[in-house]
Backbone as XML, in Angstrom:
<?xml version="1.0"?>
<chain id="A" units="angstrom">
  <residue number="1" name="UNK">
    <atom name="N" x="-6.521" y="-150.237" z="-280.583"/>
    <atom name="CA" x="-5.569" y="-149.998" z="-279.525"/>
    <atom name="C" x="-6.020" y="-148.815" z="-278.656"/>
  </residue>
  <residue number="2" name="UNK">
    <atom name="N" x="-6.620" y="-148.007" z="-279.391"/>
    <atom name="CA" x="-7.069" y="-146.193" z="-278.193"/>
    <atom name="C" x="-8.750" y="-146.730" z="-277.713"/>
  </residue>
  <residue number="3" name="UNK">
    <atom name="N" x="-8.614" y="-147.731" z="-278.198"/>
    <atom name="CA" x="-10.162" y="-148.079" z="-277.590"/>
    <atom name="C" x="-9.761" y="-149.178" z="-276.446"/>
  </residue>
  <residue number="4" name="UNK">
    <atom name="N" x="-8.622" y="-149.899" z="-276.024"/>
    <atom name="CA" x="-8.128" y="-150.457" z="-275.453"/>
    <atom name="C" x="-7.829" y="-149.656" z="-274.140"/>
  </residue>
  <residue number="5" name="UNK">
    <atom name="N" x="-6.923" y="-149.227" z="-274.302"/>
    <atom name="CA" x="-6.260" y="-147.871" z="-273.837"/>
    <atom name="C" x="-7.596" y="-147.491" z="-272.740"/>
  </residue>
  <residue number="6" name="UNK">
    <atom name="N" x="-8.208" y="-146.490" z="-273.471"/>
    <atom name="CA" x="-9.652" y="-145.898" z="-272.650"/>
    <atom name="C" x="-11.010" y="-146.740" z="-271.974"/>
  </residue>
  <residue number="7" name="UNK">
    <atom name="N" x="-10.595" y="-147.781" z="-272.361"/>
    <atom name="CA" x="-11.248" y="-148.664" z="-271.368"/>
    <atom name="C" x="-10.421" y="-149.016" z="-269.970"/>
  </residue>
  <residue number="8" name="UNK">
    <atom name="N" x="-9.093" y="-149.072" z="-270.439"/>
    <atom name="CA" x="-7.993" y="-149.465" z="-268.779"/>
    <atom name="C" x="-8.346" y="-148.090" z="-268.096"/>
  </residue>
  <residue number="9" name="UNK">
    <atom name="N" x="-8.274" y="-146.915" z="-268.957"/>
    <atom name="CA" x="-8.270" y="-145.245" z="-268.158"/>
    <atom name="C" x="-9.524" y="-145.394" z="-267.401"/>
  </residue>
  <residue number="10" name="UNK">
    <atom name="N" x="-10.166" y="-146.091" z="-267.829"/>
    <atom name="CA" x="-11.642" y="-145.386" z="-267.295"/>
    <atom name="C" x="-11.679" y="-146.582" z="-266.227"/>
  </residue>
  <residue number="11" name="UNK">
    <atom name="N" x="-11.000" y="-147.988" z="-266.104"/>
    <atom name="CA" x="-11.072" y="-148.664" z="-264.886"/>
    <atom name="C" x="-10.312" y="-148.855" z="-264.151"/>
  </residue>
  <residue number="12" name="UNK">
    <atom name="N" x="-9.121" y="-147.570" z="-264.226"/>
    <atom name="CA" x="-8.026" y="-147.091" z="-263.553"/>
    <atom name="C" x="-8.829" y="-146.166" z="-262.911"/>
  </residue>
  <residue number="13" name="UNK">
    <atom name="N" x="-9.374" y="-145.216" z="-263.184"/>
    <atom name="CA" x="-10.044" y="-144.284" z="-262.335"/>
    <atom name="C" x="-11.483" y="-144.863" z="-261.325"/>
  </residue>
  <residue number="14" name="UNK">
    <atom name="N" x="-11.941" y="-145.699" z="-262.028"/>
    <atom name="CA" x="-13.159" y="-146.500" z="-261.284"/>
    <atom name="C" x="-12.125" y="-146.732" z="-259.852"/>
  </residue>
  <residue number="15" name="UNK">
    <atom name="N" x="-10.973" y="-147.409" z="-260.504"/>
    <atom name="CA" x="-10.418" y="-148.059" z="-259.108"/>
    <atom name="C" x="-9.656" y="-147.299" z="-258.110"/>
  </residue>
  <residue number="16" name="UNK">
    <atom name="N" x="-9.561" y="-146.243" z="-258.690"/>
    <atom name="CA" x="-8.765" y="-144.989" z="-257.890"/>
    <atom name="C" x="-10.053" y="-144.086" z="-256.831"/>
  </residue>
  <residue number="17" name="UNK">
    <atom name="N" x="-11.275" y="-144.082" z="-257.369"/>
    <atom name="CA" x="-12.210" y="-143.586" z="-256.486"/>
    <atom name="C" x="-13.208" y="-144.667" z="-255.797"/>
  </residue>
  <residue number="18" name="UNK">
    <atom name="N" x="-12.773" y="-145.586" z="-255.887"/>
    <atom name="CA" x="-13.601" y="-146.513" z="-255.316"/>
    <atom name="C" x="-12.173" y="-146.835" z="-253.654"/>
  </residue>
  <residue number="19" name="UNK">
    <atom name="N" x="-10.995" y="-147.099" z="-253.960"/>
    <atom name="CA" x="-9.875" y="-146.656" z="-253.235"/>
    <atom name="C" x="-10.098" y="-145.246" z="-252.432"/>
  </residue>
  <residue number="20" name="UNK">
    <atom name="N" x="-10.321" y="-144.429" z="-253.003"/>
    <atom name="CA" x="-10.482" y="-143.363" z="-252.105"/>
    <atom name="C" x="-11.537" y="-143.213" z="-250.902"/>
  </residue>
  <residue number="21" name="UNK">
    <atom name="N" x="-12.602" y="-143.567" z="-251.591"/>
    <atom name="CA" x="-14.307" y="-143.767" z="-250.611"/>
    <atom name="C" x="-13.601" y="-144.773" z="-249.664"/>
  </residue>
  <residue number="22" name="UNK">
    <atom name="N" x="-12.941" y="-146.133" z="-250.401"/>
    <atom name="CA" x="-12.829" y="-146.761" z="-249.036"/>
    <atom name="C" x="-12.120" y="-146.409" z="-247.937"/>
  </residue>
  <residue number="23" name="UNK">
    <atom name="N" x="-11.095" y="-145.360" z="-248.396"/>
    <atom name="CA" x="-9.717" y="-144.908" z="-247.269"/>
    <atom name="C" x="-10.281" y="-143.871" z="-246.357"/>
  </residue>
  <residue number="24" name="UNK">
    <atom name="N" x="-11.230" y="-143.256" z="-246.808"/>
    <atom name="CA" x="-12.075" y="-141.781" z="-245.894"/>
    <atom name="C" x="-12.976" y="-142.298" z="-244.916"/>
  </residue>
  <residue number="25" name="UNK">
    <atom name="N" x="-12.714" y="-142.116" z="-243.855"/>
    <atom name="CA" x="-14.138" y="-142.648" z="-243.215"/>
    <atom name="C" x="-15.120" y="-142.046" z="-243.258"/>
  </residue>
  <residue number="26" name="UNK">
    <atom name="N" x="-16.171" y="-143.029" z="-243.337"/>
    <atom name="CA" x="-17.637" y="-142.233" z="-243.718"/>
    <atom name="C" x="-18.292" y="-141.474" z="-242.320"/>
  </residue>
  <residue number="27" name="UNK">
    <atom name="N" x="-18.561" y="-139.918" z="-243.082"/>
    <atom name="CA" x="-19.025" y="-139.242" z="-241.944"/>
    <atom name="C" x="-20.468" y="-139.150" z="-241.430"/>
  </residue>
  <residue number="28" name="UNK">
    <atom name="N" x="-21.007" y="-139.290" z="-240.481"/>
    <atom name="CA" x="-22.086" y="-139.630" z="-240.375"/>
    <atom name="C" x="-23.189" y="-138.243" z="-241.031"/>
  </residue>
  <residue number="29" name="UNK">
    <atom name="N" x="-24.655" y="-138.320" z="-241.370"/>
    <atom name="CA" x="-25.144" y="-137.649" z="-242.629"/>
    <atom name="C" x="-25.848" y="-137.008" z="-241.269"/>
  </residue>
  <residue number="30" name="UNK">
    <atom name="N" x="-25.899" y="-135.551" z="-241.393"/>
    <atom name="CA" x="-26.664" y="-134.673" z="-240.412"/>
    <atom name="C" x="-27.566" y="-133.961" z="-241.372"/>
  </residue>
  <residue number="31" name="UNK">
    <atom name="N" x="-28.726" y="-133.949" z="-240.724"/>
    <atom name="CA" x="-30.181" y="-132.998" z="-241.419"/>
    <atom name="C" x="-30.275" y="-132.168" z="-240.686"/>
  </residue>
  <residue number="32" name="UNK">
    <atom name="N" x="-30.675" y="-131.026" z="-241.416"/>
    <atom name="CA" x="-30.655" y="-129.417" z="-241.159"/>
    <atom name="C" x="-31.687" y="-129.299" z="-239.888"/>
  </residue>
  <residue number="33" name="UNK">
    <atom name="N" x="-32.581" y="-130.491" z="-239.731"/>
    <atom name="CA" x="-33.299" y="-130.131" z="-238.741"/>
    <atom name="C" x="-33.063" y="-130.320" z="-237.309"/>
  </residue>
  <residue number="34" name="UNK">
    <atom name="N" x="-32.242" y="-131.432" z="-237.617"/>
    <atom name="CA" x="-31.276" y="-132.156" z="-236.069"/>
    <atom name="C" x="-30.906" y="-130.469" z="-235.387"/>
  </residue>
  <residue number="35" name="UNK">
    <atom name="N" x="-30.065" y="-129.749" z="-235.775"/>
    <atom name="CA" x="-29.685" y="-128.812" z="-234.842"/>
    <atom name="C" x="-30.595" y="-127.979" z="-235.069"/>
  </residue>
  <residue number="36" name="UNK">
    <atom name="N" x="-31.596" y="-127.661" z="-235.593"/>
    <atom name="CA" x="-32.951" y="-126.792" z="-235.196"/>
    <atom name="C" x="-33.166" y="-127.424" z="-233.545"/>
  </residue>
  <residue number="37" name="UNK">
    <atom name="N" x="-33.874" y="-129.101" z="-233.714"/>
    <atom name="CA" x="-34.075" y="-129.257" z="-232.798"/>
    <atom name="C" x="-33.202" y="-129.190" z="-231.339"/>
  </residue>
  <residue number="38" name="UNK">
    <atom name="N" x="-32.048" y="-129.798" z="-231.693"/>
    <atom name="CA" x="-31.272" y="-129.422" z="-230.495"/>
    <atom name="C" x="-31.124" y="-127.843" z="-229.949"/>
  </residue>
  <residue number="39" name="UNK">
    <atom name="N" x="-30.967" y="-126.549" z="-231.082"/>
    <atom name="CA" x="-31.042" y="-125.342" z="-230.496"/>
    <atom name="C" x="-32.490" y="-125.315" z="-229.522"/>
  </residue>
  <residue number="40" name="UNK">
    <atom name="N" x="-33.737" y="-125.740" z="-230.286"/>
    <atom name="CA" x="-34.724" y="-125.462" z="-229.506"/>
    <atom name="C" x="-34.620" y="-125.979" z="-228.022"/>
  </residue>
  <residue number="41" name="UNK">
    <atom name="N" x="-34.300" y="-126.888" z="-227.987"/>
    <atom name="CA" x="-33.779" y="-127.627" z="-226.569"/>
    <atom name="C" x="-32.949" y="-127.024" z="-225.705"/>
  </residue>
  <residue number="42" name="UNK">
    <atom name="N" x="-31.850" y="-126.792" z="-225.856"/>
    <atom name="CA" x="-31.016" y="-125.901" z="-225.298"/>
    <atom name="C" x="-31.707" y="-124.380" z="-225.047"/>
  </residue>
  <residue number="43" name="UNK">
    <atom name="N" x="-32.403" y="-123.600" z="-226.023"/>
    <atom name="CA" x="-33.162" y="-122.863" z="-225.534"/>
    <atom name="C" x="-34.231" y="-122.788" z="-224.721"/>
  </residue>
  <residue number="44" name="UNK">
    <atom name="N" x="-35.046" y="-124.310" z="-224.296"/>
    <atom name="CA" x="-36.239" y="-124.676" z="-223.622"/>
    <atom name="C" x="-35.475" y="-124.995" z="-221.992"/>
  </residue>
  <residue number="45" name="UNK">
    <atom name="N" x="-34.452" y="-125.587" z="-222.260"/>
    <atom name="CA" x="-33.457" y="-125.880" z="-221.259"/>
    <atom name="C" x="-33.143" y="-124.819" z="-220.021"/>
  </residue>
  <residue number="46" name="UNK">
    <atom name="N" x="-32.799" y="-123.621" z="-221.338"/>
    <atom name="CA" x="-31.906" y="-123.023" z="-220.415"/>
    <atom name="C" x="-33.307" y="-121.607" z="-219.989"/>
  </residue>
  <residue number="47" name="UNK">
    <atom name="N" x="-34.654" y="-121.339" z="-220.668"/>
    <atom name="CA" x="-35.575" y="-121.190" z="-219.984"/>
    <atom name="C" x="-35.855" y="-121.464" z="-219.096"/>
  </residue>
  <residue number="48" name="UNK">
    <atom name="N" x="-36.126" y="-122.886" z="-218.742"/>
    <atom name="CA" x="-37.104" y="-123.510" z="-217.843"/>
    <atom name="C" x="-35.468" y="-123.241" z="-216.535"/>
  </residue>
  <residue number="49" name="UNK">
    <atom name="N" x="-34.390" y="-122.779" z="-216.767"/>
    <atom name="CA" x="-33.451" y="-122.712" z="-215.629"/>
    <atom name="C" x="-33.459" y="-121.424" z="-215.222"/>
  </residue>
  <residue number="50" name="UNK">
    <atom name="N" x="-33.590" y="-120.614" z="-216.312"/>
    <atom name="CA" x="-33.535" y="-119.069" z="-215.695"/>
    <atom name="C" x="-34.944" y="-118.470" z="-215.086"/>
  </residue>
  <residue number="51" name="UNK">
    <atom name="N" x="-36.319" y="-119.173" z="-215.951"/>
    <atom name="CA" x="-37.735" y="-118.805" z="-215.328"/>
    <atom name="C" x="-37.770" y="-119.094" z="-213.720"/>
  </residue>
  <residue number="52" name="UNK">
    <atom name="N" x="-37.234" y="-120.989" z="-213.666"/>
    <atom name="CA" x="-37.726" y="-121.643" z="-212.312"/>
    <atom name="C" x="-36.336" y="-121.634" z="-210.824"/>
  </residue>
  <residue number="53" name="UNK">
    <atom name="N" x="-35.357" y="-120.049" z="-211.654"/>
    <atom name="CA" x="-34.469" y="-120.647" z="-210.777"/>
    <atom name="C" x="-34.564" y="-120.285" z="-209.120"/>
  </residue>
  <residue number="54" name="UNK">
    <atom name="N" x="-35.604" y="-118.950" z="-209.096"/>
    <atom name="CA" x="-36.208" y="-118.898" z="-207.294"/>
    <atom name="C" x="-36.913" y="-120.294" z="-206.672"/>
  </residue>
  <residue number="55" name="UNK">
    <atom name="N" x="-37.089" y="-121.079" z="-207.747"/>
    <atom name="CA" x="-38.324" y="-122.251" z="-207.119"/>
    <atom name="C" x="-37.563" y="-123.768" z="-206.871"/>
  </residue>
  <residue number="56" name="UNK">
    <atom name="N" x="-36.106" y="-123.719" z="-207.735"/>
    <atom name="CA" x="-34.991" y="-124.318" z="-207.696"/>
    <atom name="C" x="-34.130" y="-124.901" z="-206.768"/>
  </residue>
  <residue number="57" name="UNK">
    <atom name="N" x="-34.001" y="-125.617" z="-205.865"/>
    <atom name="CA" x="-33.325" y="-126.065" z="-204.849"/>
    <atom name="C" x="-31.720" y="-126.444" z="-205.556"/>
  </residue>
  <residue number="58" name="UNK">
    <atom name="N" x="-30.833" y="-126.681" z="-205.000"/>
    <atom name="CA" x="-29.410" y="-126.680" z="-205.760"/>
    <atom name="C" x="-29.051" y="-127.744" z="-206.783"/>
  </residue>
  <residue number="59" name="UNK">
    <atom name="N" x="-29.767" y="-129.024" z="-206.163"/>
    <atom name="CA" x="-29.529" y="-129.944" z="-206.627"/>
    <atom name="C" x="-30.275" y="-129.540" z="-208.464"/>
  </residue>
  <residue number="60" name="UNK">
    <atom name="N" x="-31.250" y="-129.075" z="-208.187"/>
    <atom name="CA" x="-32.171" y="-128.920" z="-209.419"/>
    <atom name="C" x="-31.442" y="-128.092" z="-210.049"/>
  </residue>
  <residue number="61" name="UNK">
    <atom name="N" x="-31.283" y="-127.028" z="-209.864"/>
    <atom name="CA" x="-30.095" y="-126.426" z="-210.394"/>
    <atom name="C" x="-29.096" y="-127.113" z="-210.991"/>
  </residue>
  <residue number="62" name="UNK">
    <atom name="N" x="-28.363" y="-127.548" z="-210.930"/>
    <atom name="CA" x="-27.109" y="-128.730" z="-211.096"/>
    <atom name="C" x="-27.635" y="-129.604" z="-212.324"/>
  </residue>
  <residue number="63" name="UNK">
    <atom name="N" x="-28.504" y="-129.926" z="-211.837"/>
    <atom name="CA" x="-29.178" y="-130.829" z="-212.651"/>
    <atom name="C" x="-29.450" y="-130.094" z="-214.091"/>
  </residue>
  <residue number="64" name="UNK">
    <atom name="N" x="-30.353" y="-129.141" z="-214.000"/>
    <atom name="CA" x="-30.383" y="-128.276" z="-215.574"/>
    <atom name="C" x="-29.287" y="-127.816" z="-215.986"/>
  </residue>
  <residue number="65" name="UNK">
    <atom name="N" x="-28.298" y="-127.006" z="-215.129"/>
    <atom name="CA" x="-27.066" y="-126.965" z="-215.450"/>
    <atom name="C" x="-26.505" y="-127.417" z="-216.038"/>
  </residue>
  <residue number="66" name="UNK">
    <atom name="N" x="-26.070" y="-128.624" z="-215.805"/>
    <atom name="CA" x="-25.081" y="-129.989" z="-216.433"/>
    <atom name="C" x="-25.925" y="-130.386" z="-217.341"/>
  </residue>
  <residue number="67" name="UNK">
    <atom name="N" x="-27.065" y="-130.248" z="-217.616"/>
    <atom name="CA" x="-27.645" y="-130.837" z="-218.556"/>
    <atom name="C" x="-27.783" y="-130.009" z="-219.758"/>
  </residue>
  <residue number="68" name="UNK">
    <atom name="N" x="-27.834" y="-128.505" z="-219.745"/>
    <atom name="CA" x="-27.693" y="-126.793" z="-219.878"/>
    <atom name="C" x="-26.154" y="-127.368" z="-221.180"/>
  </residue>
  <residue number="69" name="UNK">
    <atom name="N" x="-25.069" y="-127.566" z="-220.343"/>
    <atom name="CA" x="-23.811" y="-127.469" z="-220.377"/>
    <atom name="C" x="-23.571" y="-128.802" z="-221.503"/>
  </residue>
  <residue number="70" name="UNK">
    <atom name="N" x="-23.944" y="-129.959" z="-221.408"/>
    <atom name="CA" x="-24.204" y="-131.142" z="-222.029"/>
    <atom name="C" x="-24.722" y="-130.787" z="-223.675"/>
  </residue>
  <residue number="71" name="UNK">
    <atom name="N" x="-25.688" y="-130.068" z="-223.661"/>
    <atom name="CA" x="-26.217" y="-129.840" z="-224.865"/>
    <atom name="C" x="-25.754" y="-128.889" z="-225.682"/>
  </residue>
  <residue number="72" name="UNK">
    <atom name="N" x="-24.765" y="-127.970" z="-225.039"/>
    <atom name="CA" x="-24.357" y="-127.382" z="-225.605"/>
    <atom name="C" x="-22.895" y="-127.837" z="-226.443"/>
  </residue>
  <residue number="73" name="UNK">
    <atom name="N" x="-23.068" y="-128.202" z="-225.474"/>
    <atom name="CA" x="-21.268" y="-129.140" z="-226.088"/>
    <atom name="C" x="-21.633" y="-130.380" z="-227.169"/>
  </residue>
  <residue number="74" name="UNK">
    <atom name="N" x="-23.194" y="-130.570" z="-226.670"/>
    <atom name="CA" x="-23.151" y="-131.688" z="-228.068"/>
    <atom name="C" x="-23.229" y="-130.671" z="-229.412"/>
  </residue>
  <residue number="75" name="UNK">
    <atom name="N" x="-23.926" y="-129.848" z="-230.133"/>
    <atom name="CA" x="-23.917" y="-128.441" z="-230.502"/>
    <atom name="C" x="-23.019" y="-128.302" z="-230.964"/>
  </residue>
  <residue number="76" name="UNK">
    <atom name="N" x="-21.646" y="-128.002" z="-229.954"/>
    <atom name="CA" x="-20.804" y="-127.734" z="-230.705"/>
    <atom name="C" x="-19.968" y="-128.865" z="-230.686"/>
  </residue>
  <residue number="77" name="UNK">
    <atom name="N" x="-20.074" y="-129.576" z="-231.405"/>
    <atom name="CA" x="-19.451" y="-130.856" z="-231.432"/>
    <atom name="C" x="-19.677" y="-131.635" z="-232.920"/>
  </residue>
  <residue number="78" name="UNK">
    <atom name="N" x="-21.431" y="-131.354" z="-233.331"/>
    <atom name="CA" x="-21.736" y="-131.488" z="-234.029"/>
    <atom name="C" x="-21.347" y="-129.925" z="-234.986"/>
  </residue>
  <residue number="79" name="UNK">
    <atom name="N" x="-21.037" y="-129.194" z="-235.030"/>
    <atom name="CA" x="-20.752" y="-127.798" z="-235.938"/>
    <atom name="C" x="-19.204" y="-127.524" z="-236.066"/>
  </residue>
  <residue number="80" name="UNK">
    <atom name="N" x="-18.283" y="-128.686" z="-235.121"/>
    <atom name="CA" x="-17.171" y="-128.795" z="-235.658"/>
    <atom name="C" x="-16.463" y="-129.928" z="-235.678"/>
  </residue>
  <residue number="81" name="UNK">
    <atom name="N" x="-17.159" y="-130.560" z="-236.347"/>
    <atom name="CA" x="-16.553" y="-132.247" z="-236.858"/>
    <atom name="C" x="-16.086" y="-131.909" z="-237.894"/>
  </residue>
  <residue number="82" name="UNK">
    <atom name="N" x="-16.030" y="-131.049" z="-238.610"/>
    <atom name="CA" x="-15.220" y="-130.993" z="-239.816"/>
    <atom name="C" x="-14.078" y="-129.960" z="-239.203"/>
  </residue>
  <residue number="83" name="UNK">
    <atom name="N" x="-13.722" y="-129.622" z="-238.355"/>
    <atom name="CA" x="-12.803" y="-128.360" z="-238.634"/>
    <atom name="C" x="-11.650" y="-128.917" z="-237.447"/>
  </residue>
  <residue number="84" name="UNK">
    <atom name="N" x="-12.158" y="-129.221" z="-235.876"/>
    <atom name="CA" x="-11.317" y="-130.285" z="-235.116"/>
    <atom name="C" x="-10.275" y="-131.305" z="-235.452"/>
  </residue>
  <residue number="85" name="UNK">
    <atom name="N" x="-9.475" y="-131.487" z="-234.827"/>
    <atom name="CA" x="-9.097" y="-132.944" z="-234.916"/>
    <atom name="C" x="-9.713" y="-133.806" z="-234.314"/>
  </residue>
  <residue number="86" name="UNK">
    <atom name="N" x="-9.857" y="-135.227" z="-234.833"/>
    <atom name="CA" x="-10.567" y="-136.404" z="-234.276"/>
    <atom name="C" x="-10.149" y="-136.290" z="-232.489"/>
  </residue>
  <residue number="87" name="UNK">
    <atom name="N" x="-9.016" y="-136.030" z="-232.237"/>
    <atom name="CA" x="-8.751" y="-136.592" z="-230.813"/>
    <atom name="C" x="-9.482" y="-135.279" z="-230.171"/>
  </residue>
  <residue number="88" name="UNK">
    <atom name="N" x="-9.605" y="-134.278" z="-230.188"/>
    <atom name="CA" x="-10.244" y="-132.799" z="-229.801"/>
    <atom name="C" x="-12.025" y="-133.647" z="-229.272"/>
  </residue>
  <residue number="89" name="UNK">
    <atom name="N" x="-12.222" y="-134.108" z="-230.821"/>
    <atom name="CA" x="-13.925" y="-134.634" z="-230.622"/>
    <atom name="C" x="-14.140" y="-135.164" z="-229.956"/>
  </residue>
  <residue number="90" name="UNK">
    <atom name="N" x="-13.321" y="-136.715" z="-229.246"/>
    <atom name="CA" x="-13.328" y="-137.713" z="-228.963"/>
    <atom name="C" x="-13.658" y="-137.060" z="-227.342"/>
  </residue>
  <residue number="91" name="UNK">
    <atom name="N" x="-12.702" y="-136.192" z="-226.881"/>
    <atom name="CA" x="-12.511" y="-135.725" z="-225.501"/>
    <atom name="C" x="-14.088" y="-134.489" z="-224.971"/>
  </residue>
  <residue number="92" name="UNK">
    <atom name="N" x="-14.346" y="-134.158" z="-225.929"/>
    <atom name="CA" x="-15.739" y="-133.374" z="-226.308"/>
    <atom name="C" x="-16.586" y="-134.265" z="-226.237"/>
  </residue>
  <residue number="93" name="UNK">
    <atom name="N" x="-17.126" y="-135.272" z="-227.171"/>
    <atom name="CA" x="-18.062" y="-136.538" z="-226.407"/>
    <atom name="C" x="-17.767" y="-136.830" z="-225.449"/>
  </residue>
  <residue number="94" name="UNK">
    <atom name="N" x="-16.788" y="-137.207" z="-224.726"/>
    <atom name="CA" x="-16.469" y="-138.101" z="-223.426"/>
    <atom name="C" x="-17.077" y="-136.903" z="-222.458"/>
  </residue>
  <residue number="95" name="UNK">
    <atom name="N" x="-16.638" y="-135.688" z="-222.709"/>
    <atom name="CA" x="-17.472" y="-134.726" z="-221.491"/>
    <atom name="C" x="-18.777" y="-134.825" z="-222.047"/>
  </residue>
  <residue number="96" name="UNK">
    <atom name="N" x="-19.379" y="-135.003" z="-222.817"/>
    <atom name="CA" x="-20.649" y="-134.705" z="-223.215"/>
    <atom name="C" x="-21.461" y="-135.825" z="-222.345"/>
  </residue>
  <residue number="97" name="UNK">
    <atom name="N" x="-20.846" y="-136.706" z="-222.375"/>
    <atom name="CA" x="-21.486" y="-137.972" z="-221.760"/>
    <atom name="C" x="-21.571" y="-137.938" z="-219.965"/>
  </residue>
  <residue number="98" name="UNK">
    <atom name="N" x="-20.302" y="-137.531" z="-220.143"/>
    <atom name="CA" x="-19.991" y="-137.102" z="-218.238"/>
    <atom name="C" x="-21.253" y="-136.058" z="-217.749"/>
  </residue>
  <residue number="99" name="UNK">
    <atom name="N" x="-21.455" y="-135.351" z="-218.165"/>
    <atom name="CA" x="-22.355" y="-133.964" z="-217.933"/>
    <atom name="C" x="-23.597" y="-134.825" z="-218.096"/>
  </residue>
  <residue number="100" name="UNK">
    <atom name="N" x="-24.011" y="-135.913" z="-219.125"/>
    <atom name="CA" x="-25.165" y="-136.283" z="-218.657"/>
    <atom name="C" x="-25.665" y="-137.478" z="-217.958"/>
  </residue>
  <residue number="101" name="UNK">
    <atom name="N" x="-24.636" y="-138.407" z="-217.573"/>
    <atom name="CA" x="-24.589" y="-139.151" z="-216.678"/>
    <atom name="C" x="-24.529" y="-138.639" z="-215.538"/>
  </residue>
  <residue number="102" name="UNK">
    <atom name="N" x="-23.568" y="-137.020" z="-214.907"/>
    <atom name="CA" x="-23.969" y="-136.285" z="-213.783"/>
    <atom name="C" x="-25.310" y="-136.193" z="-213.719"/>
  </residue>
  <residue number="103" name="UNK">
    <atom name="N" x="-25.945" y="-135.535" z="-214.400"/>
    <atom name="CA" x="-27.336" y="-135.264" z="-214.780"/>
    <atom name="C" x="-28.293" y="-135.994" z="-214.335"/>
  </residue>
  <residue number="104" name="UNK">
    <atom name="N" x="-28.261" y="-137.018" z="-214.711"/>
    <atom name="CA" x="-29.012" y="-138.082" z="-214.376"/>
    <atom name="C" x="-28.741" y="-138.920" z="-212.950"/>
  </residue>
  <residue number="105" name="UNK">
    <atom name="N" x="-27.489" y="-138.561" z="-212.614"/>
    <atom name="CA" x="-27.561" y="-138.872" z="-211.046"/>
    <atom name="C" x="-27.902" y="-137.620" z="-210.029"/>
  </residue>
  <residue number="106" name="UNK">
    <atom name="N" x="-27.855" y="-136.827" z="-210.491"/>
    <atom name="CA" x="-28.714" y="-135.535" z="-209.812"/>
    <atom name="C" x="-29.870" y="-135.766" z="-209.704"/>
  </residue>
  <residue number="107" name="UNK">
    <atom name="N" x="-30.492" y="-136.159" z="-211.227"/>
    <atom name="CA" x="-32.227" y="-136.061" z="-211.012"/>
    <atom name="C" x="-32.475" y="-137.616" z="-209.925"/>
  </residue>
  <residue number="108" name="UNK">
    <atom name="N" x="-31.869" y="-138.655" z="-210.180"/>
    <atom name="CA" x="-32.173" y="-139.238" z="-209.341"/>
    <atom name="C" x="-31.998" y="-139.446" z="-207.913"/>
  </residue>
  <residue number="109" name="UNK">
    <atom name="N" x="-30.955" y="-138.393" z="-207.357"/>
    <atom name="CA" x="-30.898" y="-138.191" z="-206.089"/>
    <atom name="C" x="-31.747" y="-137.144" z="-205.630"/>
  </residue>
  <residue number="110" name="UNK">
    <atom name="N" x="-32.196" y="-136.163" z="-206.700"/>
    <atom name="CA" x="-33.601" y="-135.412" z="-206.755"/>
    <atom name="C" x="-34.822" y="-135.853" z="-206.099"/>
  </residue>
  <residue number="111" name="UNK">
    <atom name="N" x="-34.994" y="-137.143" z="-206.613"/>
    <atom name="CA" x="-36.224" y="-138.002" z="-206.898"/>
    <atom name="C" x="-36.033" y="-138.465" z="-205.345"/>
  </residue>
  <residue number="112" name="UNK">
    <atom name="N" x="-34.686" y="-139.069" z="-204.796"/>
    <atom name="CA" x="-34.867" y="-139.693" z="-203.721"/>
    <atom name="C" x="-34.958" y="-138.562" z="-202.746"/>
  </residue>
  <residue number="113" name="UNK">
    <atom name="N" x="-34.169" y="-137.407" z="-202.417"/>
    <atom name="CA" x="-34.519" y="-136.583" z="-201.486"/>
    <atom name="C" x="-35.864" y="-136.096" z="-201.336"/>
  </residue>
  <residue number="114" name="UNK">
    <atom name="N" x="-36.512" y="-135.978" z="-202.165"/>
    <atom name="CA" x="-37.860" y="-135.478" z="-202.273"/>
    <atom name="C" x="-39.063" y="-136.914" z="-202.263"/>
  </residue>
  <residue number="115" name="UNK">
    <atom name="N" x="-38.805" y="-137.532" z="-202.576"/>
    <atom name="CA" x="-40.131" y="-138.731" z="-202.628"/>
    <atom name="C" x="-39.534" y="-139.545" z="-201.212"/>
  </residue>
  <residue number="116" name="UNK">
    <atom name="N" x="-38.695" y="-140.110" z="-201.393"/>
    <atom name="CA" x="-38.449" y="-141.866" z="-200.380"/>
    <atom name="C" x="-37.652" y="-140.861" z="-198.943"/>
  </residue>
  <residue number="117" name="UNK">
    <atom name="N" x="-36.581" y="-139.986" z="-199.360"/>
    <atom name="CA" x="-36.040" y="-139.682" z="-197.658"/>
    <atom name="C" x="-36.817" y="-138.382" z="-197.114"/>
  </residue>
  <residue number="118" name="UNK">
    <atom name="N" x="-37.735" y="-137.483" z="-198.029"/>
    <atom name="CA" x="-38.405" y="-137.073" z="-197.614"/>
    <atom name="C" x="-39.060" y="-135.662" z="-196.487"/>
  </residue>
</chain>
């Protein structure tokens, strides 16, 4: 009968943490090197803005800027997924994305003022 018993205990608890894993959503797995690299970036970033900013026309400016501003917010985005609320994050990506979709229409109106209109 206690050998009965401790077999249900032990697949009462199997089923109680197997219940739990499924109810948590799984957080995505970050390596220590991911934000090495992103600091280095943000630091190469915001170099290449403060070295080249006499040689800088506005748009270019703007462009590292928002892109400056983008990485930083991914940064901290990634260093507080545990401490935020989900809806906080959600609005933090959505600018993160805005800043580099600006970005990228800067550099390409970059590209056109300077190459095709000239």
């Amino acid at each position: 009968m206690a050998k009965q018993t401790k077999k249900i205990l032990k697949n009462i608890k199997k089923a109680e943490e197997l219940e739990k894993e499924l109810s948590e959503p799984e957080k995505p797995k970050r390596r220590a090197w991911e934000g090495y690299v992103l600091g280095g970036v943000i630091c190469l970033t915001l170099f290449l803005l403060t070295a080249g900013w006499e040689f800088l026309n506005a748009v270019n400016r703007a462009m590292y800027g928002s892109i400056a501003i983008a990485l930083i917010m991914m940064y901290a985005e990634r260093k507080l997924e545990s401490e935020w609320p989900k809806s906080r994050l959600v609005w933090l990506s959505r600018g993160t994305a805005a800043l580099i979709i600006a970005a990228i229409g800067l550099f390409i109106y970059a590209i056109y003022d300077e190459h095709i209109a000239g």
